[in-house]
C-alpha positions as CSV (number, residue, x, y, z in Angstrom):
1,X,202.1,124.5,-48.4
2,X,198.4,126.1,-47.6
3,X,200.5,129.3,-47.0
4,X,202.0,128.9,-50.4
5,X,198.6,128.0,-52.4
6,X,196.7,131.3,-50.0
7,X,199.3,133.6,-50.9
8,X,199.3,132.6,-54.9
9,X,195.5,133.2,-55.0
10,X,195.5,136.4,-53.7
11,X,198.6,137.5,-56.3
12,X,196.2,136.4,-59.1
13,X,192.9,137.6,-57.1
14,X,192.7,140.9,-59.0
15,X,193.9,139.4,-62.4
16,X,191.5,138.6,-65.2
17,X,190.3,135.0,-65.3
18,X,191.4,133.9,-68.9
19,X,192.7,130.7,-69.8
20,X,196.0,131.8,-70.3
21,X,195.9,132.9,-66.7
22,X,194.4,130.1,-65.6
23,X,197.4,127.6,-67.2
24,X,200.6,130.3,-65.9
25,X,198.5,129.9,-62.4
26,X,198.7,125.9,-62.6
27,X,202.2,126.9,-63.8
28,X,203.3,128.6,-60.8
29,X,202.2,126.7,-58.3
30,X,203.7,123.5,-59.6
31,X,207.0,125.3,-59.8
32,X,206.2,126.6,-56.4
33,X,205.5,123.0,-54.8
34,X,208.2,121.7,-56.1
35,X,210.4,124.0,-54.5
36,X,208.9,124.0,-51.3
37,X,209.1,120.0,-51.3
38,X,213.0,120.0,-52.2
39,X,213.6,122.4,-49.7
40,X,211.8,120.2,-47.0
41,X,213.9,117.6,-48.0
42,X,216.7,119.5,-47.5
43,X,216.1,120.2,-43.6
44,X,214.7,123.8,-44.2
45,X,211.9,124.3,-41.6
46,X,208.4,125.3,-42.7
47,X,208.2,129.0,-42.4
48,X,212.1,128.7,-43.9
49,X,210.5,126.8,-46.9
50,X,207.8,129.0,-47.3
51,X,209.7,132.0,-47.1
52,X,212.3,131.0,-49.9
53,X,209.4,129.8,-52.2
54,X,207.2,133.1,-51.8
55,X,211.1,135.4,-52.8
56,X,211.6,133.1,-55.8
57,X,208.1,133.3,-57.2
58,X,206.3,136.1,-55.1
59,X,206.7,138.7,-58.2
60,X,204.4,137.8,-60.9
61,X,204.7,141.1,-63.0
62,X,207.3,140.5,-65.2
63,X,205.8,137.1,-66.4
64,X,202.1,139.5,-66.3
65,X,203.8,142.0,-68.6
66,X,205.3,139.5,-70.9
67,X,201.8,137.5,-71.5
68,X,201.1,141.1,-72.3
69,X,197.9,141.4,-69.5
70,X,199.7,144.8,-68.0
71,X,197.4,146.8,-69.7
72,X,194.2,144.8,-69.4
73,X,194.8,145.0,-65.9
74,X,195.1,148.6,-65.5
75,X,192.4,148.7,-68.0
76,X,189.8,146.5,-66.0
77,X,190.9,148.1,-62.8
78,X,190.1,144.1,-61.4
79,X,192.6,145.9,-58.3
80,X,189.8,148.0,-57.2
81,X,186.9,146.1,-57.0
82,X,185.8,145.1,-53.2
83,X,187.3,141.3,-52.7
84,X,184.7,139.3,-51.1
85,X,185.2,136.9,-47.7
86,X,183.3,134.2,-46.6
87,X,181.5,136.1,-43.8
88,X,180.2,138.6,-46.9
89,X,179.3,135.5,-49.3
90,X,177.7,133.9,-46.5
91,X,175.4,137.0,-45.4
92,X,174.7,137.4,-49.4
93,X,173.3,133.7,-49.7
94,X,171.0,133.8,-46.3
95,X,169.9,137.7,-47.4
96,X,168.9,136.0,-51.1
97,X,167.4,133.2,-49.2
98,X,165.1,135.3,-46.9
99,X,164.3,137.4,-49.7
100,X,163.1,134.5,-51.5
101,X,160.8,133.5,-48.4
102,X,159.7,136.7,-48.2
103,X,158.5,137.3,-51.8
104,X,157.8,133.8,-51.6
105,X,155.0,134.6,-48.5
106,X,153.9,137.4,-50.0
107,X,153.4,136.0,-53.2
108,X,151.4,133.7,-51.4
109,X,149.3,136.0,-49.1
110,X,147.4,137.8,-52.4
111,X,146.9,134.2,-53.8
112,X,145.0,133.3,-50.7
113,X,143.0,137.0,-50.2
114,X,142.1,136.0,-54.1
115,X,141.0,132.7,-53.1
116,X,139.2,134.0,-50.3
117,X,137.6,136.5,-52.3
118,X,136.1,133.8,-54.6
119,X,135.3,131.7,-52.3
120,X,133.4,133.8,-49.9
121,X,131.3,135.0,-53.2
122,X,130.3,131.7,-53.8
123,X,129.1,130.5,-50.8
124,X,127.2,134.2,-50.8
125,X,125.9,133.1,-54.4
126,X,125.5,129.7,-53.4
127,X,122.9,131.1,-49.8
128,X,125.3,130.3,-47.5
129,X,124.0,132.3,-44.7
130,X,121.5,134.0,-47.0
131,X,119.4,134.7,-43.6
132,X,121.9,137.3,-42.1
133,X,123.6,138.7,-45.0
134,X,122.8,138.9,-49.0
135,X,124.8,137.5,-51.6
136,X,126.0,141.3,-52.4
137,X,126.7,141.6,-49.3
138,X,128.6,138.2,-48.9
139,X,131.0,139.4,-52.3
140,X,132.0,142.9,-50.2
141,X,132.7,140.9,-47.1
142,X,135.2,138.8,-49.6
143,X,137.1,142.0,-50.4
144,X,138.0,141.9,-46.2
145,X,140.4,139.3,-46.3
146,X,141.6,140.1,-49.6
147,X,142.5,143.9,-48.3
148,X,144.0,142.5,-45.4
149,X,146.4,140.0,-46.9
150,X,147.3,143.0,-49.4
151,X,148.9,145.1,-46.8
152,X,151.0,142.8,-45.0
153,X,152.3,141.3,-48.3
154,X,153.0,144.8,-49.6
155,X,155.0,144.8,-46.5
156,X,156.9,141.5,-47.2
157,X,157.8,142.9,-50.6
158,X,159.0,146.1,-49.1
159,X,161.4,144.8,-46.2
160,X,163.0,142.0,-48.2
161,X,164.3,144.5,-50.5
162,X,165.8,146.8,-47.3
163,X,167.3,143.3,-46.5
164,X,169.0,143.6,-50.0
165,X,170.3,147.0,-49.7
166,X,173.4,146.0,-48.3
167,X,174.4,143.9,-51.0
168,X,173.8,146.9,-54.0
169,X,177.7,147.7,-54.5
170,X,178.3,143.8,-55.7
171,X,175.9,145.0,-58.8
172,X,178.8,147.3,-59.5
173,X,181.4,144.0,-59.4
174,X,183.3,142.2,-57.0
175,X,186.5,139.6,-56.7
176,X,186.5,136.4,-55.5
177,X,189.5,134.4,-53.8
178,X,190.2,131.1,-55.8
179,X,189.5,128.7,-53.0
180,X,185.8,130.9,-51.8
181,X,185.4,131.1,-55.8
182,X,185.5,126.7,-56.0
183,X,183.8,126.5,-52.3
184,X,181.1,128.2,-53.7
185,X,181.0,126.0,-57.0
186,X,180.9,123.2,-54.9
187,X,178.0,124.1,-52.8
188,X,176.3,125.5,-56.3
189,X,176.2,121.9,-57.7
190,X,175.1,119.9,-54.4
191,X,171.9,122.6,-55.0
192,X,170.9,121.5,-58.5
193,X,169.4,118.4,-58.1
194,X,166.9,120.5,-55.1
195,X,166.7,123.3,-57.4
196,X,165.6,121.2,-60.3
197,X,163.5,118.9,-57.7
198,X,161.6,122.3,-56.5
199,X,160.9,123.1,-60.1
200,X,159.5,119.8,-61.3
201,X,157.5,120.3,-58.3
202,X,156.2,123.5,-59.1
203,X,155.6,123.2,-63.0
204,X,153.6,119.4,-62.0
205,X,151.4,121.8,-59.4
206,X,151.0,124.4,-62.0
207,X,149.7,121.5,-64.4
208,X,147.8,119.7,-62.0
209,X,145.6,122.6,-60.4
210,X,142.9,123.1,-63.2
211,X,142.2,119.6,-61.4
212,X,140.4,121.1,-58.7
213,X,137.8,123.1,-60.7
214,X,137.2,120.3,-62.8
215,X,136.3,118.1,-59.3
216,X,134.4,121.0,-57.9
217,X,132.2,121.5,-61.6
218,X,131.0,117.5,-61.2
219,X,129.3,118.2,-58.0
220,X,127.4,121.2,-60.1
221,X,127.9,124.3,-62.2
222,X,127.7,126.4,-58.5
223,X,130.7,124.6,-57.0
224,X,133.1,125.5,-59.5
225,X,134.3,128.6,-57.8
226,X,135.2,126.5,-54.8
227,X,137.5,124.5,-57.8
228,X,138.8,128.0,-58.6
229,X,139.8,128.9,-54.7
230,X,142.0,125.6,-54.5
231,X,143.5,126.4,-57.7
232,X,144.6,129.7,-56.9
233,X,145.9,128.0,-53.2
234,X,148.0,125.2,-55.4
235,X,149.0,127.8,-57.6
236,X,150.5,130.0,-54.9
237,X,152.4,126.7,-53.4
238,X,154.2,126.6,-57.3
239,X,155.1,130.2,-57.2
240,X,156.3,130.3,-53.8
241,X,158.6,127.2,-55.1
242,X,159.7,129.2,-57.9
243,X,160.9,131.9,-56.1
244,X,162.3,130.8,-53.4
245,X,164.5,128.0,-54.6
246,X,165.1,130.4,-57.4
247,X,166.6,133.1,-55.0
248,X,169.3,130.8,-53.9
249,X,170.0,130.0,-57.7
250,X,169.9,133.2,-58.3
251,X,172.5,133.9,-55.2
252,X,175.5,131.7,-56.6
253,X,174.7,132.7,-60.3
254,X,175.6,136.3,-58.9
255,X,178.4,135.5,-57.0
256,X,179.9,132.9,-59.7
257,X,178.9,135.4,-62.4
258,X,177.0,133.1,-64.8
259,X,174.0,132.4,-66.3
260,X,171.7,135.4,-66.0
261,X,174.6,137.0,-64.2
262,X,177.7,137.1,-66.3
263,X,178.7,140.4,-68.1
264,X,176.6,139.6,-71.3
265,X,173.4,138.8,-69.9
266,X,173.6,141.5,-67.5
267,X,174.0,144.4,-70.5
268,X,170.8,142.5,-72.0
269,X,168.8,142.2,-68.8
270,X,169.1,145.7,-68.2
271,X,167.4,147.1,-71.3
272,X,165.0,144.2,-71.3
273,X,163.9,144.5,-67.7
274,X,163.5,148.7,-68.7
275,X,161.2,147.6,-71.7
276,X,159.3,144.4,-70.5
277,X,158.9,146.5,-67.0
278,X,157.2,149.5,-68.6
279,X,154.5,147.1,-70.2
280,X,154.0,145.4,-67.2
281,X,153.0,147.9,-65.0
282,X,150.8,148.5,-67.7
283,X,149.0,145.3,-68.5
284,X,148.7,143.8,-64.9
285,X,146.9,146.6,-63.3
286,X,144.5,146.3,-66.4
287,X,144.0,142.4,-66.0
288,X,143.2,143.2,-61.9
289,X,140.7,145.4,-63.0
290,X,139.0,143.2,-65.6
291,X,138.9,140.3,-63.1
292,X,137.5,142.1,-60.6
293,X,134.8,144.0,-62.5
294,X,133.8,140.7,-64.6
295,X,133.2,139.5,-61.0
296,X,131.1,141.6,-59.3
297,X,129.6,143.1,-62.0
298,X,129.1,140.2,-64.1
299,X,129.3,137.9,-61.9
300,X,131.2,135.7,-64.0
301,X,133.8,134.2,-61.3
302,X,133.8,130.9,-62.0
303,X,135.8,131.9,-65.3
304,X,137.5,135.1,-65.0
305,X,140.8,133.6,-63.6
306,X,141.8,132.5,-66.3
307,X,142.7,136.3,-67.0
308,X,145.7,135.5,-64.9
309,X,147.4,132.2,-66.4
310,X,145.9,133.9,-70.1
311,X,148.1,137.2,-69.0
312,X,150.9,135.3,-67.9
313,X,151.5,132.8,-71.2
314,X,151.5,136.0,-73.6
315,X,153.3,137.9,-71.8
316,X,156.1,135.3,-71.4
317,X,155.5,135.0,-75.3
318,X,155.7,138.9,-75.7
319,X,159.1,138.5,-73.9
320,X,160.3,135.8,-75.7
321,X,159.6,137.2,-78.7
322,X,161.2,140.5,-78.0
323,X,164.6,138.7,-77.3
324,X,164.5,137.1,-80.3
325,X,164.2,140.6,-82.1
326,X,166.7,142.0,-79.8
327,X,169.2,139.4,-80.7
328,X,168.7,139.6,-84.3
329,X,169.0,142.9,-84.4
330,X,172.4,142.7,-82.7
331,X,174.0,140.4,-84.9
């Protein structure tokens, strides 16, 4: 019978997944187990069985051209997209998983040259070794581990999307077999409660870092940039959270073709990533550059990183209003 239920899958493989498709499917194969069974019963061996059952119902186009699909299916051209097997789903969800500990590291390796950064400058501010170098001198020697994180998280960024290469015709669409297709719903819901664990996780973290310079600021007005260093550290924990658990979300959204994946979304992302892209490579660069001259030339560190979260909440806000304009322009 697994014969039977393989070979019915792969007739309706390259056929859109309506409803109507979906009921002739349950259709078939209840026809096509009954059949089998009767001729079980009747002393036919298994290959005979299957055999019989696969002549009798093995031609689905005349009951395709009567639901009137023909056409849709010609039109679609379903036939010609790549059919995915395990092996390549399996290679797609371990690439998207090291890509999202990649990003994930890298991420995290500017967080900590920033927290370096502010925390070498404070201890310089604070005369921590103020007998061998001066507290100009102890704010350049912060830029060091900052520049040296930079590169190999640059790096990080750059071979995780090599890694991803492989995987660029699926962007183009793919097919799934039935029984990989409700394998990899099955996996997709064991994930959700560590998906939505991870983000909890990572919004409570993102909450609960202004903690540390609030700590740091009791001991005195001086220490607060040692608050500001642990922030950034915690912070870098949340983000790394985000992406990485969001990777593998991201991974059976793509094969399953929902959520920020389906054929809608996809038409919208495009033009939003084009627009919300442009401004960010705009605004970012500027925010770097006003944190970093409001700290060493203002000296003005214990405050300045609140450029970043400040950046970050309008420009989800510039986002989320240009979405709503976008929509209400298309209906």
């Amino acid at each position: 019978m697994d014969t039977i239920i393989v070979y019915l899958n792969n007739m309706f493989a390259s056929l859109p997944r309506t409803e109507q498709m979906v009921m002739l499917k349950q259709e078939l194969l209840g026809n096509m187990e009954e059949k089998y069974y009767e001729l079980k019963h009747e002393g036919k061996t298994e290959n005979e069985a299957v055999g019989i059952v696969i002549s009798e119902f093995g031609n689905i186009d005349e009951l395709v051209s009567e639901l009137g699909l023909g056409e849709v299916r010609k039109e679609e051209g379903l036939s010609m997209l790549p059919m995915l097997d395990e092996l390549a789903v399996e290679g797609f969800i371990a690439a998207k998983k090291r890509s999202g500990l990649l990003v994930g590291w890298g991420v995290g390796l500017i967080m900590l040259g920033a927290a370096l950064l502010i925390l070498i400058s404070g201890l310089g501010e604070n005369g921590f070794m103020d007998s061998v170098f001066s507290e100009d001198a102890m704010s350049m020697i912060g830029l060091v581990p900052l520049i040296l994180l930079l590169g190999p998280a640059i790096a990080l960024f750059i071979y995780s999307g090599t890694k991803m290469e492989r995987y660029k015709y699926m962007e183009s669409g793919f097919s799934l077999p039935y029984p990989l297709e409700t394998y990899i719903e099955q996996r997709q819901s064991a994930f959700a409660a560590t998906y939505t664990l991870s983000l909890i996780m990572g919004v409570c973290l993102c909450v609960l870092s202004p903690i540390a310079i609030f700590v740091s600021s009791a001991f005195g007005d001086e220490y607060s940039s040692y608050g500001v260093a642990v922030l950034l550290i915690i912070v870098a924990v949340a983000v790394f959270l985000f992406v990485y658990y969001g990777n593998i979300r991201g991974a059976y959204q793509r094969l399953l073709k929902t959520g920020d994946f389906s054929e809608e979304k996809q038409e919208e992302k495009k033009e939003e990533d084009r627009i919300v892209g442009a401004v960010a490579a705009i605004i970012w660069p500027l925010v770097t550059c006003v944190f970093l001259v409001s700290g060493f030339v203002f000296d003005q560190w214990e405050i300045n990183w609140i450029v970043f979260p400040l950046t970050g909440i309008l420009f989800g806000v510039f986002s989320s209003v240009y979405n709503m304009f976008k929509k209400k322009d298309a209906a």
